[in-house]
N, C-alpha and C positions, 0 to 999 in steps of 0.2 A: 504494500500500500504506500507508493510515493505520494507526497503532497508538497505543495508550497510551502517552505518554509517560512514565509511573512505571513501565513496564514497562524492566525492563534487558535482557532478553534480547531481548525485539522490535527497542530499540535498535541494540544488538552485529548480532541479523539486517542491520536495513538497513543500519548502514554495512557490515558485508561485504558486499552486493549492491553498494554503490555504488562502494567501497575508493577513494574518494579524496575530500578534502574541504580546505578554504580555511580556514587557520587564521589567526587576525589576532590579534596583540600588542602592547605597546606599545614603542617605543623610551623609552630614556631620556632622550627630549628630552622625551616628554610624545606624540610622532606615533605615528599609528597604521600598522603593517606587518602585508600579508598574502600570504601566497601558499598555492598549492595544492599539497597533499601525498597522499602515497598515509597511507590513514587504515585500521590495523587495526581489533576490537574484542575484548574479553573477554565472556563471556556475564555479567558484574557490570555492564559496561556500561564497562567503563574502555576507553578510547581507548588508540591509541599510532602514533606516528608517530616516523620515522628522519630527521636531517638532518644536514647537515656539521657540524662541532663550531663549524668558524668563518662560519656561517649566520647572518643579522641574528637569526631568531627563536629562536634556542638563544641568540645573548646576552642577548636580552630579555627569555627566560623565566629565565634565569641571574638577572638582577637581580632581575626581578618575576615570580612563578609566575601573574599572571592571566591568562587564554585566552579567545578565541572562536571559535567553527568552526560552520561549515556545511557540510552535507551534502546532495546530491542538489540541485548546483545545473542537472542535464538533466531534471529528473522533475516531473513535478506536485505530490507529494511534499517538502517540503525540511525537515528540522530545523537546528535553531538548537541549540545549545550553548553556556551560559558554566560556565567550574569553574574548577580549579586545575589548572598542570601542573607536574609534575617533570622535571627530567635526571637518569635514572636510572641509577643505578654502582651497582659489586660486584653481588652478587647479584639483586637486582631486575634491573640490566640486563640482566645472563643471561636470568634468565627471562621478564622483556619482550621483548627481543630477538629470544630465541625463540620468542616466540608471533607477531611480526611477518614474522620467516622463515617461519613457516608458512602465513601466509595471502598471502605475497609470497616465494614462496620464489627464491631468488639473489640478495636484496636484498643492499644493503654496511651494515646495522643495527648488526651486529655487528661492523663493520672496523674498525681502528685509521682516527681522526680522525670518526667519526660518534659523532650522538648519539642514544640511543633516548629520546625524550620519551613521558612516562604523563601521562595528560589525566585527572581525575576528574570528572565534571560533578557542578556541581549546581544548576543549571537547563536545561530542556530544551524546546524550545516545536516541537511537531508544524505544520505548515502544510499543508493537502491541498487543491488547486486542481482536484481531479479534480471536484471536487460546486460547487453551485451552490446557498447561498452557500457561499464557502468555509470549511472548518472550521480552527478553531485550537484547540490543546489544548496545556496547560504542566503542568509540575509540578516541583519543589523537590526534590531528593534528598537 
């Protein structure tokens, strides 16, 4: 399923098809950490994902909000994602949270010692290995 990447709602579609994707940040030594998380989306195209409060990548977004993720790493299909994320409180994480509970519902998003992180992209780069040659498509949000 190629789509536009300037497209936000086509985005938000796939990663709910996929709902999980490899987030990589940096430590504050400079190294890079990643691991695979279950990955909401909003139809704006905003990311979100839940992790323990005491998680390498909720400290690391704590000091540095830079992000990378991929998505649909079983599919022909894969995007790429860099933005900015947040640890979101008070009210945003309500309402993050619970849009996270709705496409994952029983999560612990919303438990005391989790964290809801809101990813904003804003670069996106499409990859479809389905065609020959394969297509790549970006764009800048």
């Amino acid at each position: 399923m190629t789509f536009d990447p300037s497209d936000t709602a086509a985005l938000a579609a796939f990663v709910r098809a996929q709902g999980r994707a490899v987030v990589a940040t940096v430590a504050p030594s400079g190294a890079p950490e990643a691991a695979l998380v279950g990955m909401a989306a909003l139809d704006d195209g905003t990311l979100i994902f839940d992790a323990s409060d005491e998680s390498r990548k909720v400290h690391n977004l704590r000091a540095s909000g830079r992000v990378a993720v991929v998505v649909g790493t079983e599919a022909d299909v894969t995007v790429q994602i860099e933005g900015s994320a947040t640890v979101a409180s008070g009210a945003s994480r309500e309402r993050h949270g619970a849009a996270y509970n709705e496409q994952f519902p029983g999560s612990r998003a919303l438990d005391q010692g989790f964290a809801v992180v809101v990813v904003r992209p804003e670069w996106v780069r499409v990859y479809d290995a389905s065609v020959r040659p394969a297509a790549v498509t970006e764009a800048r949000w």
